[in-house]
N, C-alpha and C positions, 0 to 999 in steps of 0.2 A: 657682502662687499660688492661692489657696483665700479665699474669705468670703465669703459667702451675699448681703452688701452689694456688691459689685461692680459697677459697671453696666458699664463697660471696661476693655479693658487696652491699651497703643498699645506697640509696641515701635519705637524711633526714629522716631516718628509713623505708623508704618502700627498700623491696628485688626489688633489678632491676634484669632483666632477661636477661640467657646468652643467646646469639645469636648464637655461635659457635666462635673456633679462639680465644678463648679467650677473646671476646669482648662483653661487659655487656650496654645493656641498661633497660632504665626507662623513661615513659611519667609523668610530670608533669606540673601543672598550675603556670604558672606565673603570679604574681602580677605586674601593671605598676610600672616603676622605679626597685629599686633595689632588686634583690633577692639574698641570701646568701642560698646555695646547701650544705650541708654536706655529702660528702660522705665518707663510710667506708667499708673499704673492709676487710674480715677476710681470713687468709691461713688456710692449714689442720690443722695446729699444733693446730688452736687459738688464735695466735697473732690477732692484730688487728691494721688497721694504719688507721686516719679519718683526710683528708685534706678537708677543704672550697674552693668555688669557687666562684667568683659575676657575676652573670649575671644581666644585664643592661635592659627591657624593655621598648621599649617605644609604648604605643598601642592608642597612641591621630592621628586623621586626621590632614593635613594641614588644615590651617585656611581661610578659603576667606573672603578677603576683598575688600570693595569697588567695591561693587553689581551692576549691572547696565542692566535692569531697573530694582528699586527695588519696583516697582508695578507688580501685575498683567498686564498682556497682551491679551487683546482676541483678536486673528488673523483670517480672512476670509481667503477662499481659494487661494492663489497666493501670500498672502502679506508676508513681513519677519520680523524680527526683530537681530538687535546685542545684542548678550549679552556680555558683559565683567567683568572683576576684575583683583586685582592685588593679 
């Protein structure tokens, strides 16, 4: 977000920080699936304008399936084994 009038920007109430250039950032956590960001930004005067945003997470691993082998293996020195899955 960018204009020279800015005095802040709050994203879900925490004050994010200017970087310079007029460009404002903030670290936060996200929750898996859906997060809704409130951001508001206030000019000199005091006005104030607050637009939402969704950011989408998704923080699950691929799933492996059909393990193979799905024992233990104990290997001597030279021997191999395949492992596979789909």
């Amino acid at each position: 977000m960018t204009d020279e009038n800015i005095e802040s920007v709050e994203m879900n109430g925490a004050k994010a920080e200017l970087l310079g250039n007029d460009t404002y950032s903030h670290r936060m956590l996200l929750d898996n699936g859906e997060n809704v960001i409130e951001i508001t930004a206030t000019d000199k005067a005091g006005n104030k304008t607050t637009k939402n945003i969704t950011v989408f997470a998704k923080f699950e691993g691929p799933v492996i399936e059909k393990l193979t082998p799905q024992e233990d293996h104990y290997l001597d020195t030279g021997e191999s084994v395949k492992i596979t899955m789909v």
